[in-house]
Each structure stands twice: as C-alpha cells, then as structure tokens.
C-alpha positions as CSV (number, residue, x, y, z in Angstrom):
1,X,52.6,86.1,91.6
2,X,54.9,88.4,93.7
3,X,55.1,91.7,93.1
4,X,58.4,93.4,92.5
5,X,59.7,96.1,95.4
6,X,57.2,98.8,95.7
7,X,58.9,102.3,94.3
8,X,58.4,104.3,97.6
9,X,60.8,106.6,98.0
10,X,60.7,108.8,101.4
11,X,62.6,111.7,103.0
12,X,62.3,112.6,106.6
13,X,59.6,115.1,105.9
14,X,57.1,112.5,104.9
15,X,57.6,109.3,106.5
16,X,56.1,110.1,109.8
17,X,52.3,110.9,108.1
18,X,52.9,107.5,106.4
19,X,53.7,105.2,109.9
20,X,50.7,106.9,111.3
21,X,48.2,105.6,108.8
22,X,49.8,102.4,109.6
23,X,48.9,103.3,113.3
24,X,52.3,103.4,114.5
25,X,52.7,106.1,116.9
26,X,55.5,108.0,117.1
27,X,57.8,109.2,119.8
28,X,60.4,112.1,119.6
29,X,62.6,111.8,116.7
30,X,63.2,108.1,115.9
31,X,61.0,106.0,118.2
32,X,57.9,104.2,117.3
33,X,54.7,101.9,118.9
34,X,52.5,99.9,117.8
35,X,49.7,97.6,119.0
36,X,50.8,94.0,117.7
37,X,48.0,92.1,116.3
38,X,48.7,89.4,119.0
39,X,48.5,92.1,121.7
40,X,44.8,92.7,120.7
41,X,43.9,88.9,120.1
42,X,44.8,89.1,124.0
43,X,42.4,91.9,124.8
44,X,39.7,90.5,123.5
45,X,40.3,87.1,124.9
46,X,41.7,85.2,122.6
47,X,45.3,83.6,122.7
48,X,48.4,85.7,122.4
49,X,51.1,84.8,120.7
50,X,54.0,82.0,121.0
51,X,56.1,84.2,123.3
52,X,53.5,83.6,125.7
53,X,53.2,80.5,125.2
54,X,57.1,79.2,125.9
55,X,57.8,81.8,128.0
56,X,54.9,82.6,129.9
57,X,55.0,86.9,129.0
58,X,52.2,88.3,128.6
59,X,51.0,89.2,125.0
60,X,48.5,92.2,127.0
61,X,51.6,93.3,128.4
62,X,54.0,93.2,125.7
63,X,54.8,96.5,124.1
64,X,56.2,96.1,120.9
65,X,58.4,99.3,120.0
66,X,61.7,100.2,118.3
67,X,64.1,103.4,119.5
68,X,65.1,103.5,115.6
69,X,61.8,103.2,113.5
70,X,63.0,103.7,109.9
71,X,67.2,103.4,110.4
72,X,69.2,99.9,109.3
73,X,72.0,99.1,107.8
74,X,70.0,96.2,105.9
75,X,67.4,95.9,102.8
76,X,66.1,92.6,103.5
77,X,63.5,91.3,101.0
78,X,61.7,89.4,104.0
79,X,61.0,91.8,106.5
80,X,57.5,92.5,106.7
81,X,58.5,96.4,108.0
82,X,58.5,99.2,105.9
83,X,62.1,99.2,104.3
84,X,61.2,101.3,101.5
85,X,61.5,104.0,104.0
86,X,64.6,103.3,105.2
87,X,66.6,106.6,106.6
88,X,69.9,105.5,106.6
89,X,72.2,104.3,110.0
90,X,72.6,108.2,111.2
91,X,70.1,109.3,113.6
92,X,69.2,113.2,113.4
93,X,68.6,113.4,117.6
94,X,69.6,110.9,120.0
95,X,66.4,111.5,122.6
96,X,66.9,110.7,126.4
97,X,65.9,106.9,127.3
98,X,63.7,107.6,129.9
99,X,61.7,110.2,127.8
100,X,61.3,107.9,125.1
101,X,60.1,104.8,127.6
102,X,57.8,107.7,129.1
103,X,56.5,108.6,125.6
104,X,56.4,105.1,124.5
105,X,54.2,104.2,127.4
106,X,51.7,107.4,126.9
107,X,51.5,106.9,123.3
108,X,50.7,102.9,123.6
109,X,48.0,103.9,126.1
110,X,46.1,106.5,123.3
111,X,46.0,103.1,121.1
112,X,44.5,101.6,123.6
113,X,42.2,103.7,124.3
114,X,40.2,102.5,121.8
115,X,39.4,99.5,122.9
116,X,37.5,100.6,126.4
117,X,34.2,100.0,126.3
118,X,33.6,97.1,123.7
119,X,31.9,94.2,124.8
120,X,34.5,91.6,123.6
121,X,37.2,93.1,125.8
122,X,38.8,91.5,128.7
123,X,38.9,94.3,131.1
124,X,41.9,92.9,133.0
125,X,44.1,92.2,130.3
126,X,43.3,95.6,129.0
127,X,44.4,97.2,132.3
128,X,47.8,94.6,132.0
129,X,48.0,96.0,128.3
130,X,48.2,99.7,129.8
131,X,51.4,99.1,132.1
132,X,53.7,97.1,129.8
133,X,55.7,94.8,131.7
134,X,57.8,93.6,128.5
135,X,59.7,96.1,125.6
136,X,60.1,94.2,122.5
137,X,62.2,96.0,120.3
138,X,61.3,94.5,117.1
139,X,58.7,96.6,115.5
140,X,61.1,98.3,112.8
141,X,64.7,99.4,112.6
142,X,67.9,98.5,114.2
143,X,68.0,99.5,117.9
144,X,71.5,98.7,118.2
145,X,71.6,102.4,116.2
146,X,70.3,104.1,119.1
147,X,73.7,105.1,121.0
148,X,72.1,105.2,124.5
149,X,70.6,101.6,124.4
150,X,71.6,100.5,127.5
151,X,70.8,102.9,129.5
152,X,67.4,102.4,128.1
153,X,67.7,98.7,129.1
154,X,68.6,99.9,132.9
155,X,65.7,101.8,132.8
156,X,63.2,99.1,132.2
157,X,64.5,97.1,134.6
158,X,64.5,99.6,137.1
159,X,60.5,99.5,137.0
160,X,60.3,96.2,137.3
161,X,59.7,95.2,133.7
162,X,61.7,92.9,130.7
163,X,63.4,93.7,128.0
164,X,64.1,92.0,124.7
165,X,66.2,93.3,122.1
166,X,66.3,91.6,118.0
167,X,69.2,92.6,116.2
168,X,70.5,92.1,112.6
169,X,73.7,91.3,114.7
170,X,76.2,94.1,112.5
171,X,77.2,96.1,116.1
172,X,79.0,93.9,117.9
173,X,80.6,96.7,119.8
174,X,77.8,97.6,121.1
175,X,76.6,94.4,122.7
176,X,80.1,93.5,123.6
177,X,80.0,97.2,125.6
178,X,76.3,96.6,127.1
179,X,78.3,93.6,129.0
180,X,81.5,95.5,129.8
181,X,82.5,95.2,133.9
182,X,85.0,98.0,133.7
183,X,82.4,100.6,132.0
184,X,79.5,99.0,134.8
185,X,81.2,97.6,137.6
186,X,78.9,98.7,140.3
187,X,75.6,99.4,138.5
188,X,74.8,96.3,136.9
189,X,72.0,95.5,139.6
190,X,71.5,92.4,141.5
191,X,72.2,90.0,138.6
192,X,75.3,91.8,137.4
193,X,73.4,92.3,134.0
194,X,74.9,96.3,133.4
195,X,73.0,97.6,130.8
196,X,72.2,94.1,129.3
197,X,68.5,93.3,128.7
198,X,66.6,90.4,129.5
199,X,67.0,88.7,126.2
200,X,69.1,89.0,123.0
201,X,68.0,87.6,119.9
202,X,70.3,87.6,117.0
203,X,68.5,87.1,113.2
204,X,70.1,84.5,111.7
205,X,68.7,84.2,108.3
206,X,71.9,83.0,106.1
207,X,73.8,80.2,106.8
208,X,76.7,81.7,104.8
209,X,78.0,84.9,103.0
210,X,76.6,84.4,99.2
211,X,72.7,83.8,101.3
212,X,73.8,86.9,103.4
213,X,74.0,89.4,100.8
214,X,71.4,88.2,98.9
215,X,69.4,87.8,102.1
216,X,70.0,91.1,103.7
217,X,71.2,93.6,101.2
218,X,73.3,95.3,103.7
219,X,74.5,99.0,103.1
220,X,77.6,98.1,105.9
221,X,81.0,97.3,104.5
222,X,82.0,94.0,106.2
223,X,78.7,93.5,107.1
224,X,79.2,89.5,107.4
225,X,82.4,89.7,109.5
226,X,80.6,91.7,111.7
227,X,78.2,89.4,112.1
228,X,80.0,86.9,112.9
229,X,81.7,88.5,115.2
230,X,78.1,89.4,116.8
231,X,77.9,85.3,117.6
232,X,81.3,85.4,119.0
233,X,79.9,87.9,121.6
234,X,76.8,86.6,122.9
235,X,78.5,83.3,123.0
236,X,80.7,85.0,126.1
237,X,77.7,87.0,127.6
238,X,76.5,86.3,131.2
239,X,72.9,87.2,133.1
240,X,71.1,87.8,129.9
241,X,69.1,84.9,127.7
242,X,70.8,84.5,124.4
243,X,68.3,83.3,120.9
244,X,69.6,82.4,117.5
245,X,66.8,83.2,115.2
246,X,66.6,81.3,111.6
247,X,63.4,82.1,109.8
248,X,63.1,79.4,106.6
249,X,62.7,80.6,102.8
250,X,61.9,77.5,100.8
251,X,61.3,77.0,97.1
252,X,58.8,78.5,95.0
253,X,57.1,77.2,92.1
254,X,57.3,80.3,90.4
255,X,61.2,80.4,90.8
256,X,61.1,84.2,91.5
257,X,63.0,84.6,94.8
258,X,64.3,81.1,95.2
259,X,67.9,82.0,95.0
260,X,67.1,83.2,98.2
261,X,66.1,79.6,99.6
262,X,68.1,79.0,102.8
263,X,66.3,75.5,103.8
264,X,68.8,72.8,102.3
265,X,70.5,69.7,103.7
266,X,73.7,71.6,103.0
267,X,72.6,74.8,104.3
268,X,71.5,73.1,107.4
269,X,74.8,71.8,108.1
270,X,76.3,75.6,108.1
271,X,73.3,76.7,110.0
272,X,74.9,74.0,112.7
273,X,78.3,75.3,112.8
274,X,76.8,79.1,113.9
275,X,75.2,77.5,116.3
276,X,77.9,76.1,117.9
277,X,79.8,79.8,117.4
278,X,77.1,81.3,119.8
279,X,76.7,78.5,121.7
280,X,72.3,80.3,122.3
281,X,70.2,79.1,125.5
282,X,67.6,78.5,122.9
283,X,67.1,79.0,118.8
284,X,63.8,79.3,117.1
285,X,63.2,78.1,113.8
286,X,60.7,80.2,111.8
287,X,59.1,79.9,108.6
288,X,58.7,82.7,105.9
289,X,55.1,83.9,106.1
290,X,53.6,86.9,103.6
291,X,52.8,89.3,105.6
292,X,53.1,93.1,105.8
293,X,55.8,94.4,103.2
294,X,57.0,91.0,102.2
295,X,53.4,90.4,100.9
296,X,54.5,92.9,98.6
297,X,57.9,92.3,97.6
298,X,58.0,88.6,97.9
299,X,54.4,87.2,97.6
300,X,53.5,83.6,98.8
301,X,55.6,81.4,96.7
302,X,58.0,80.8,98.7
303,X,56.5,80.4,102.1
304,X,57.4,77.4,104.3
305,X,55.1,75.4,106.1
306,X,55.0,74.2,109.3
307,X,55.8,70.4,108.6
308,X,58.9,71.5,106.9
309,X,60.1,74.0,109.7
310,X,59.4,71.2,112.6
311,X,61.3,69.0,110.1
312,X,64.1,71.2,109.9
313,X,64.0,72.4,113.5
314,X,64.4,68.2,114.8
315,X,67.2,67.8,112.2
316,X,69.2,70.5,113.6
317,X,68.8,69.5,117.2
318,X,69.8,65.9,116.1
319,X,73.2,67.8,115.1
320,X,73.6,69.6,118.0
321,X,74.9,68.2,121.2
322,X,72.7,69.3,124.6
323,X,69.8,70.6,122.1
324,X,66.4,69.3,122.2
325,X,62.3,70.5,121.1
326,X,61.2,72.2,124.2
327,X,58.2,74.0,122.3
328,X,56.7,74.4,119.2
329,X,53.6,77.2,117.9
330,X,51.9,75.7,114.7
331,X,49.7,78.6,114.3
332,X,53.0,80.9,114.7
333,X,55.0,78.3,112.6
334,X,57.7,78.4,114.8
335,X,59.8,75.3,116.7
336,X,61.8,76.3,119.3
337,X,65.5,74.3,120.3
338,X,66.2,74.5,124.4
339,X,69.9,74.0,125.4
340,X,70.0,71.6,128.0
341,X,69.6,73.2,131.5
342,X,68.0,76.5,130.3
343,X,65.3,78.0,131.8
344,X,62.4,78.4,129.5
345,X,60.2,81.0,131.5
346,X,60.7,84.3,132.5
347,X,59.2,85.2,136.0
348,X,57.6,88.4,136.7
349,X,55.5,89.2,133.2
C-alpha cells in the first residue's frame, strides 16, 4: 500500500546534511551533482541508459546536475526528487556560471573517485566519466529559476560539451529570452543558438488543467497558462532540439492516487492537441515507475507497464501527422515519437 507524503519539513540550515547522505554533492549555494545510477552501470560495463541508446551520449559522460537543487514552483506527487524539501522559487545567491560548471565538474570527479581501482571498472569510460561531455539538468529543482541560465548554457558549449535542460515549462520568459536575436545578435556561435542549449525538454504530464493541478500542485498563480504558453515558445525556437515529455499514471487497484490517472482514450486525444501546440522534434512517452520519493508518496499501484506505454505511445503517433516510433527502451519503459526529418543523434558525446 502507498504510503501517505512523508512529514519532512526542512529549512535551509538542514537540507544540505540531508542531500549529502543521499550523495549528492553540493555546489555554492543552490547547485547540486550526483552520479546517476545509469552513469555507474556504464563504468562498470554494463549498458547506460536510453539516452544512449537513441541518441548515441554517453551515459559515462553524462553529468547529471541541477543549478537549483531544492527550488520549484511545483509539489508533484510523482517526482522521485526530494520535494519535501522544497525551498521555495527565491534563490538566496545567484553563483557565477562558470564557477558552478567548475565546481560541478570537481565535485562529480570526488564521486568518482571511488570507483578507481575496482576490478569491475572500465577504465576508459571512467576517464570519459571524469570530463563530462553532456549537463543534464534534471537531478532536482527547476533551473529555469537560476537567472543566469544561459550564460551557463554558452559556457558549456564553449568547451565543447551538450547541454540539456527539463523544465516544468511555468517560465516561458525565460526560454523565449534564451532565443532572443536582439539581446544575442552576435554571440550566438556558429549555429545561432544564443544562450539556447542543445536540447529542451518540456514535462508534460497533464493533458489538461483539472490533471494539472492535481498533477503538479503548483505554488505559481496561472501556473497552466504559463505553461501553455511554454509550448507556444519552443514551437517557434530554432538551432535547439525540442522534446515533449508525457510520463503515464495508470490505475491502481487500490484506488489511492488514481484521480491522478492521465492514460485514457480521452486524455490521449488532449495529449494530441499539445502536441500539435509545440509542434516537438521528438516526444517520449514514459511510464510511472516507484522509485526514489515517489516510492514513498505514491507506492506501486499505479505504475504502468511497458505494453501499455508502447500502446499509448503508437496510438498517439497514429494521431499525429509526420510522427512515427523511432526508438523504444523496455528496460527504461520509455517509447520515443521522431517528427519526420529530425535528426535522432547528437554528434560529438
């Protein structure tokens, strides 16, 4: 049976001991890394994860990290991170970029560190894993909060690496300005990206606004407008790969957490129309799984499997025009729609 949300209450004085003994490790005031469990199935030789797989990155080389670790504008019962720490949208310091890459890079190499000398290892990804040549910011937070985000993004390409940013989608303004030719018109490099990174992926989890506030518990005032309005913009963005991002909560015997089911024939037809909206190079269809925090707060029950997200996935591209299966990660559960024409691998990772 699922448990209910886990009382943790936390003020800025005690949240940082706590992410360490989940071995994140922290850098300045608001940025975090960790070693993804898919980074260290790479190590030791094993596969990485589907990332690698459809785009050809490198799970060694991917270094998961966030420039906001505990700040969001959303609750949502899903997310395996550690919401019940959540600090608010405010940021106490706004660190340099380039110090927090710097730190980030240092701090991922003391995890690492860890792993010299064990017999399972593979020495050569472990030397890969040491100079990242992808920044995931997915580990926790929103990094849209952190007001010099593009700069960061300029920075990372500027040694030679990727970037991909997920977003809950609620600053639009702030992806719209990442893209804007009168604020960058010289210094966008040689793709004209600005401060755009390599990829955008927008979490699209509710197909409508009574799933979205259920859903995502947002603390933002017009929080599905905005939104919305996110889709609008990265419909119009240029040089930078553009993913819608559904992850699948089906229905639970125990009944629990299934007014929060956002698989249905109905709902799949309004999933479809904010598709069209963005008009995304690709969208990946994800199914719930219990892990982390969401083991917690939501339990197994309503997990979907990865007939019924392949299922889903084919029935959406059947609604879509220019929209076919261009991969799919069973072990990930995870189906990922190609638009027609888009270019599925990223070079230089």
């Amino acid at each position: 049976m699922a448990r209910k949300n886990p009382k943790r209450k936390c003020s800025s004085d005690d949240y940082r001991e706590r992410l360490r003994k989940m071995n994140y490790a922290l850098v300045g005031e608001t940025s975090a890394v960790q070693i993804c469990r898919w980074t260290k199935n790479a190590i030791r030789g094993d596969r990485g994860c589907w990332k690698e797989k459809f785009y050809g990155v490198s799970s060694a080389g991917c270094c998961q990290m966030t420039p906001a670790v505990m700040w969001c504008e959303n609750q949502c019962l899903h997310c395996w991170r550690p919401i019940e720490m959540n600090l608010g949208t405010d940021l106490p310091k706004v660190d340099d970029p380039i110090e927090i890459l710097d730190g980030i890079v240092e701090a991922r190499q003391k995890l690492l560190n860890g792993f010299a000398g064990r017999k399972e290892i593979d020495l050569e990804k472990l030397e890969k894993a040491f100079e990242p040549t992808l920044f995931t910011m997915s580990l926790s937070g929103e990094a849209t909060l952190y007001p010099r985000l593009g700069e960061m993004f300029k920075e990372i390409r500027r040694r030679g690496a990727v970037s991909f940013l997920v977003t809950n989608g609620l600053n639009p303004e702030v992806l719209r300005n990442l893209n804007d030719p009168i604020r960058y018109p010289i210094e966008g490099g040689s793709n004209g990206a600005g401060e755009l990174p390599t990829q955008i992926t927008i979490s699209t989890n509710a197909p409508n606004e009574r799933l979205f506030k259920i859903w995502h518990r947002s603390t933002k005032e017009n929080a599905w407008e905005k939104f919305n309005e996110s889709l609008d913009v990265i419909r119009d963005l240029k040089n930078v790969r553009r993913v819608v991002r559904m992850t699948l909560v089906g229905v639970g015997e125990e009944g629990e957490f299934n007014e929060m089911t956002n698989s249905s024939e109905e709902n799949l037809k309004e999933y479809v129309e904010l598709i069209k909206k963005a008009e995304p190079d690709f969208v990946h269809v994800k199914g719930y799984k219990a892990v982390g925090y969401a083991k917690a707060r939501m339990g197994y029950d309503n997990q979907v499997w990865f007939d019924k997200v392949k299922e889903y996935a084919l029935k959406i591209a059947k609604s879509l025009d220019g929209y076919d299966v261009a991969a799919e990660d069973e072990r990930c559960c995870v189906v990922m729609l190609a638009k027609k024409g888009a270019k599925l691998k990223i070079e230089k990772v």
